[in-house]
Structures are given as C-alpha cells and as structure tokens.
N, C-alpha and C positions, 0 to 999 in steps of 0.2 A: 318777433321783436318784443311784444310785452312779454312773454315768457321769462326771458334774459334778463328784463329788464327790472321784472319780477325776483329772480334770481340774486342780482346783485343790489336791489333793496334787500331782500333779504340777510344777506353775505354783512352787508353794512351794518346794522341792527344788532347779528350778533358779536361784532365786534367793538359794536360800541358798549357792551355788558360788560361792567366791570369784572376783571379777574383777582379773583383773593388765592394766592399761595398759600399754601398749608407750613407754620412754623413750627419749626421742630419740637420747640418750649412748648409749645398746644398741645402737640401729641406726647409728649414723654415729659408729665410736667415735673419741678424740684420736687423730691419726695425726702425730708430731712432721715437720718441718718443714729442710729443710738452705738458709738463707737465709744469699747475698751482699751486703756492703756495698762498693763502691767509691768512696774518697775523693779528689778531685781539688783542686787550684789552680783558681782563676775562670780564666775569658778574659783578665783584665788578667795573669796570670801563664802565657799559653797553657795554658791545662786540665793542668798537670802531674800527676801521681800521685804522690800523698804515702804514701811507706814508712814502715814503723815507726811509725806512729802507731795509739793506741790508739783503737780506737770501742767504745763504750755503747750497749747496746740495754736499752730498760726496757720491764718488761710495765707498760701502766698499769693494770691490773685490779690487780696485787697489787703494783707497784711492784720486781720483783725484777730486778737490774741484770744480765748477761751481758758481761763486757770481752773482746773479739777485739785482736789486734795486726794491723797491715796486712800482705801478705804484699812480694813485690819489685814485684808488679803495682796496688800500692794496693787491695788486694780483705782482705778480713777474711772470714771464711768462718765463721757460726753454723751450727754441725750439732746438730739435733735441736732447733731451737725451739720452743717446745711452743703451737701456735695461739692468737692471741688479736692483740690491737690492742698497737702497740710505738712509741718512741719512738725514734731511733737520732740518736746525738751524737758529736761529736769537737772537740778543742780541741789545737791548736800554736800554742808558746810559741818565736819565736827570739830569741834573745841579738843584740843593733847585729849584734856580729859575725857570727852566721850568717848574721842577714839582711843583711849586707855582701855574703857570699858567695855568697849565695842569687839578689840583686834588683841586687846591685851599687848600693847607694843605702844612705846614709848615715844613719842613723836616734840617737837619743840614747836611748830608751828601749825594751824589749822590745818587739813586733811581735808581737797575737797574732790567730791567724785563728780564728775559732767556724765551727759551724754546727750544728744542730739542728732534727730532720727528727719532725715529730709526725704521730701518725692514720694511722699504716702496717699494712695488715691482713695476718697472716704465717696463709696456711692453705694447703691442697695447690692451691687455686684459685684462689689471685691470683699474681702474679708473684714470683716467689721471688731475685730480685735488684733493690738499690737506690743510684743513683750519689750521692755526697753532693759539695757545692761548699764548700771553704772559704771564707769572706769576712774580708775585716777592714776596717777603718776608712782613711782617708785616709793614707796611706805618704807622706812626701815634701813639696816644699813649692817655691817659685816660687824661681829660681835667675837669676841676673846670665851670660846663655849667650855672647853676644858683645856686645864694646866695642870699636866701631870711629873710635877718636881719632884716628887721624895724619893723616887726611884726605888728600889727592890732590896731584897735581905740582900747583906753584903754575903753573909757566906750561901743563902740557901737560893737567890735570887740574881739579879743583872746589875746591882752595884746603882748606879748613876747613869750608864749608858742606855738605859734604854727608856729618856724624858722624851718627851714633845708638849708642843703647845696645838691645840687643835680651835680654827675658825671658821665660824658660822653664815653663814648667809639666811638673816634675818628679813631679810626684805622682799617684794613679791616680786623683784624682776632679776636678771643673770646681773653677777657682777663680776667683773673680771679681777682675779688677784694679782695680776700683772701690774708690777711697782707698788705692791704693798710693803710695808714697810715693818716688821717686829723690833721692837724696842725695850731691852733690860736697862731701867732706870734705877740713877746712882743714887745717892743719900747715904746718913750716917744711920746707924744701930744704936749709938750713939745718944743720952740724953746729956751729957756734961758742956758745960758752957764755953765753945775756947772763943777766940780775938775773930775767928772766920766762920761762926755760926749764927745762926738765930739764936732768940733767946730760949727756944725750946731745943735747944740743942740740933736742928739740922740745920745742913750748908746754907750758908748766906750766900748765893751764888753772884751777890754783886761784886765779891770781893774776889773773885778768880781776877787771875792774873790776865792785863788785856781788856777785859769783859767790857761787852758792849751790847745792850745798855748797863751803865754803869751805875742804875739806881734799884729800887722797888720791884721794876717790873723783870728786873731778870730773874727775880722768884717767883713774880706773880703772874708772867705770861709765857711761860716756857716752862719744858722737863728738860733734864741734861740725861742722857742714852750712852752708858758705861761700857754697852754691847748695839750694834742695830745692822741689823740683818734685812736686806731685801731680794722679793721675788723678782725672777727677771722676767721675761715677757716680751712682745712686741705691742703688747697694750689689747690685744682681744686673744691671746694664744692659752691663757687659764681661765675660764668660766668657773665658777659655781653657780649652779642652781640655786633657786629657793630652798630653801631646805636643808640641803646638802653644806660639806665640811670640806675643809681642807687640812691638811695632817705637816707642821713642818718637826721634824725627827731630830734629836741628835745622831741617831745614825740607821738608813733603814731598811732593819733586816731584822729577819723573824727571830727575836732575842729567845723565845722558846729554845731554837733550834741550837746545834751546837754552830763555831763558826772557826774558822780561825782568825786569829790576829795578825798585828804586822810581824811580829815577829816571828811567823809560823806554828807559831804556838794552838792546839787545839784548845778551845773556850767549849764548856757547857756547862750549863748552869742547873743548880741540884733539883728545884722544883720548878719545871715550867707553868705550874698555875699560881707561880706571884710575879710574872713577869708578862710581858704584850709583844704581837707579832706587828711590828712595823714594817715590817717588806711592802707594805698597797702605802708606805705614806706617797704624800704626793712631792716631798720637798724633804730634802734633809741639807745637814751645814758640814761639811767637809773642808779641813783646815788646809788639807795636804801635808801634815805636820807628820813626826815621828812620833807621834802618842800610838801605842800601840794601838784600843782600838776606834781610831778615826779612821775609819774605813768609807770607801769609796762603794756605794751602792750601785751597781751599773745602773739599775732598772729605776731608779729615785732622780730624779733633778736636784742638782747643788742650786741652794741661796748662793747670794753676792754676802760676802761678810765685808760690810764696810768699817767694822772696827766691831773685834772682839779681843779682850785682853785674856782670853782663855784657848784652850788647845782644841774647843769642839764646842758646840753648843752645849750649856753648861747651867743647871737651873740650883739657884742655892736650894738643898734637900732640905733646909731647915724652914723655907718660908719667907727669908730674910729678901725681899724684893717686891718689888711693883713692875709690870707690863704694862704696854702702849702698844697702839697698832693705828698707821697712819697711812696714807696714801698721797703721792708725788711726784710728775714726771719729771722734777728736777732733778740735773744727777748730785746727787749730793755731796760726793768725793772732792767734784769740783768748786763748790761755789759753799756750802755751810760752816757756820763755825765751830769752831772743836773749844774749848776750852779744860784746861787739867780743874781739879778740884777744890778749894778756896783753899784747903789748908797748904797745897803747892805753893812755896816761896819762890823758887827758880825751875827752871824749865830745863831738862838735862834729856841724856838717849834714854832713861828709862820712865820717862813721863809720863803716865798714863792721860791721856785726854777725854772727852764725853762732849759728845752731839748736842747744839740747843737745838731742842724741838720748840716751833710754837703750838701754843694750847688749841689752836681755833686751828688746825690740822688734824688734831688727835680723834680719833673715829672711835674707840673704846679702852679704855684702860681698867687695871684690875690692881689690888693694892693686898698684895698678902699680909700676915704675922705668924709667929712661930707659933702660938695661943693666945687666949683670952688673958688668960695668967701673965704674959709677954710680949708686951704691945710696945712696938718700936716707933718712931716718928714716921707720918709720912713720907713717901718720895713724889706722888703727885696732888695734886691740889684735890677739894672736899668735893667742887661741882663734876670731877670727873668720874671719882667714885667716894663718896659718902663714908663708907664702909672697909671691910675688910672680909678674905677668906682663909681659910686655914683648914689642914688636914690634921682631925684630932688626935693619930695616931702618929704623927710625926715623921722623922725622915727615914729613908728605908721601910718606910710600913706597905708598902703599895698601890698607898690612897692616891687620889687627883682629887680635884676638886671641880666640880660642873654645875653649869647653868640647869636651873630647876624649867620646865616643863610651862610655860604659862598657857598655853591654849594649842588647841589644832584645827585646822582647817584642810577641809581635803586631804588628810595622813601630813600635811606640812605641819609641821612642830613650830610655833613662835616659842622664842626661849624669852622670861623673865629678863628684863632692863630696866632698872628703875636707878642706874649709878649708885647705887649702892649693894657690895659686895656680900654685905652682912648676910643682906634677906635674897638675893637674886640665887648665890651659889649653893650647893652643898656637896657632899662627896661620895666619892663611890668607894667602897673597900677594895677592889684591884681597878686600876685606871682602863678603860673603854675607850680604845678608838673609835669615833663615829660612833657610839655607845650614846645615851642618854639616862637622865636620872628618872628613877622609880617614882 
C-alpha cells in the first residue's frame, strides 16, 4: 500500500510541472529578406528597362506599402523585407511629348503603362528576385502610308490603272479594317473669288443647297467626300497587325503582266519595271461598268462604293486631291447627308452630290499638290494635316509618295505622324506595295 501510494504521489507531482510547448516562431525565427524588382517595356517596346521609376511592394497581411526607385538597371532593391505574401506595382505616366520621344508616334493624350504583380511569397526560400512588364492599352492608330496616284508612262507603262492607296497599322495591337472607310475629298483648284466660296477662293460649304448646319461650322467641322469607299466586313473578318498594310487597288492584278480587257482585247504594257503587281492587294473597287479595264479580280475583295462619280477607283495623276480615312458602323447609304457643291443652284439627274464627314471621326488624312511652284487651296482643315505631299516628277512618272520610317522596334516600323504632310512623307521613284522609304 505505501508503494502505490508512493507511486501516485509521485504520478501527481509530475503532472503538476508545468508544460511549455515549443512555438514554432522560437524555432524558425523572422529572418528579413533583401528582395529585387526588375521593371521592363513589353516585347512591343523591345523589353527596355525602365529607370527612375517608382515600385510599391505591399504586405497584404497588414497592407503596409514599401516605395523603392529603380536603379540605371531598372532593378529596385527591397532590403530587409520582412517575410510574408506582397503585392509589387508600378505605374508610368508620359506626356505626347515624351512618348513622342520615347515611341516616336504621335499621341494626344498621356500614355500610361500599369502593371501589378500579386501573390508573391518573399522568405529565405523562394526566390528573392522579380521581373515586372509594363503594359498599356493600344498606342497609335491606322495611318494613310502610301498614295500611289500618278500612275505609269502612258505609252511605255499602265496609264492610271494600276493606282492604289496603301494603310498602315501603326498601333501595337490588331485592328480590324472592317468598316473603314477611304474618302476622296472635294474642293476647288480654284483661287477666284465667286458668290459660293470663301474668301480664299474654296467652297463655302454653308451655301449648298439644303445644307445643314447652315453656318461656320459646315466648313469648320466637316469634309464633303466627292468619292468614299468602304471595306465590308462582319467587324473582326480583316485584321492587320502591327506593322503590317493593307493595299485598296483600282484594279488587282499583276499590271507587269499582260491581261486582257473587257473587250477581249489583249493589254501588255511596254516596260514592266515602271508599273506594280497588285494581284496580293487585299481590296480593290470594281464598278461593274463597261469601262474596259474595270476588271473584276476573282482573288481581291470589292469595296462597297458608296458614291463614286468616276468609272473605277480613280486618283487625280496630277496631285489635285486630299484623302481621309475614317471608321463607322453606321451604314451610311442610309442615314448621312449628301449635299451637291455650293456652286449647284438646282438639283437635276445629273447632280453630283459629296458625303459630310465630321472631323472628330477622321483617323488620318493627307492633303496633296501638284508642286511647291503650284499650291492649290486646301480641301481638309490645318489640325489634320499641316502640310502637303507631292510627287516631284509628276503624273505618269511612277512615283508615290510614302510615310518616312520614324523608329523600329522589334522589326515593327512606326511610320512618322506629326499631321503634317510636308515633313512626314517622301517618295519613292517606282510606287512599293507594302514597300517602305529608304
């Protein structure tokens, strides 16, 4: 009996010794952390490293903010972060003009790039450096790249038939040419002063006939479109790339080649190195007319011609014109106004009519003249293009006239935009489909 009794004295004793649990914090104490951040440019700005910019690391457990500056190598260096799950952010803001500097591309409003990197675990046993990517939104926008008007020797070359206008995808993401819209804009040649012009001799377009608005602004916030032409689409069925062109033809077929006409007549032209093969355009304009050669491309897509007063797509060889190029799910056959041109006193079957565009639609326009020596009045306003282009060699010479080269990134070509035609464009001696300038 003492024995037992002995025993359970004992039993009692050491159960009354306090017990200490080993806490995990004891054994595996906080050991802070020296974590890198690396901020770079996407691929569409070759992966640059972005200096001087701030990054944000947040702990999300207690939400407390840490701001590093980037060093000359885009790297931010957190010393001593104290373990736990982190958030890490950065945000650049450029000004038109930096990003002028920067992209060489033309922008109206700030440009700004995000990025924000969540669920990152900062401890002695995960990786203790993190690359971050800037992104931003679609930069840029579809651009007027060359306009190949003067067309070829008449005797030794393809006459006028073998023009196109070619557009650009300036911007870093796809856009679809589905419902774009090309526009040959009307105006006088004209400086003489009549009862329906400005005082510099072009249309007063308040004074059409109809015309609504019937003040200032119908000169000053609209073009009238003498021709306009749209791509059809179902709205994503034509992409362009970054980079990449689209080619609309007066007719598209390899003008090199011989062809026949409508009237069975065989066509070849004397030297095929002042002429272009358009058979790959991606769009030509077919009237279905008896003009001999309006010829139907099997392999090309027809534009929608919503009003063209000529027998084919048709570009004055002398220079005498201005382009637009806009974008619009409206249909516009049914619902735009047409108005004929101020000097129209009455409206008869052979009226010619012209589209108002508004200005704050128009996505690029270009303002040619015949020369320096020969400067005709505008047909679009100054903030859309400044300037002017022209081919020095005239009509039938085989020039075009193309956007100069302003930077590249990753083999993508940003072409020169500054609205003004003067300094953006220059020419090539035989016109370059999908070609670019020297």
């Amino acid at each position: 009996m003492k024995i037992q009794q002995f025993h359970k004295a004992l039993i009692m004793a050491f159960l009354a010794i306090p017990f200490f649990a080993c806490d995990s914090d004891d054994s595996d104490p906080v050991v802070p952390v020296d974590f890198s951040v690396t901020v770079k440019h996407s691929e569409t700005f070759e992966n640059q490293v972005v200096k001087n910019l701030e990054v944000i690391a947040t702990n999300t457990a207690n939400q407390t903010e840490l701001k590093v500056t980037t060093d000359e190598t885009g790297t931010a260096k957190f010393m001593g972060l104290t373990p736990g799950e982190y958030s890490f952010s950065a945000k650049l803001t450029m000004t038109p003009e930096q990003f002028l500097n920067f992209a060489a591309q033309k922008v109206e409003d700030d440009v700004v790039f995000n990025v924000n990197q969540g669920n990152v675990s900062v401890n002695v046993t995960s990786p203790t450096s993190l690359n971050l990517v800037l992104v931003t939104g679609k930069v840029g926008n579809l651009l007027i790249k060359q306009i190949y008007y003067t067309g070829s020797d008449i005797q030794e070359g393809a006459l006028f038939r073998d023009q196109f206008i070619e557009i650009y995808n300036n911007s870093t993401e796809v856009i679809y040419a589905d419902s774009l819209h090309i526009a040959q804009i009307n105006g006088r040649t004209s400086s003489s002063v009549k009862d329906y012009t400005l005082p510099n001799g072009q249309f007063d377009w308040s004074k059409s006939l109809n015309m609504s608005p019937a003040n200032d602004e119908a000169n000053t916030e609209y073009v009238y479109a003498k021709a306009l032409f749209r791509i059809p689409g179902t709205g994503k069925q034509y992409p362009i790339q970054p980079g990449e062109s689209i080619i609309l033809a007066q007719n598209g077929l390899n003008h090199k080649a011989p062809f026949t006409d409508k009237n069975g007549n065989q066509v070849t032209v004397k030297n095929p190195a002042l002429t272009v093969d358009l058979s790959g355009a991606d769009f030509e304009v077919f009237m279905n007319d008896d003009y001999v050669s309006d010829l139907d491309a099997p392999n090309v897509p027809n534009v929608d011609a919503l009003l063209n007063p000529n027998r084919d797509l048709v570009l004055n060889p002398q220079g005498k014109e201005a382009y637009v190029i806009f974008k619009t799910s409206e249909k516009i056959e049914d619902s735009w106004k047409k108005y004929p041109d101020p000097s129209v006193k009455e409206v008869n079957e052979r009226t010619k009519f012209n589209y108002q565009i508004p200005n704050n639609l128009v996505i690029d326009a270009v303002q040619l003249q015949f020369s320096p020596s020969k400067i005709y009045n505008a047909r679009i306003h100054d903030h859309q293009d400044a300037g002017y282009s022209y081919a020095p060699k005239g009509a039938f010479s085989s020039q075009s006239i193309i956007r100069k080269t302003a930077k590249e990134f990753a083999g993508r070509k940003i072409l020169q935009d500054t609205n003004n035609s003067s300094e953006d464009f220059t020419t090539l001696d035989i016109a370059n489909p999908r070609g670019f300038a020297q």
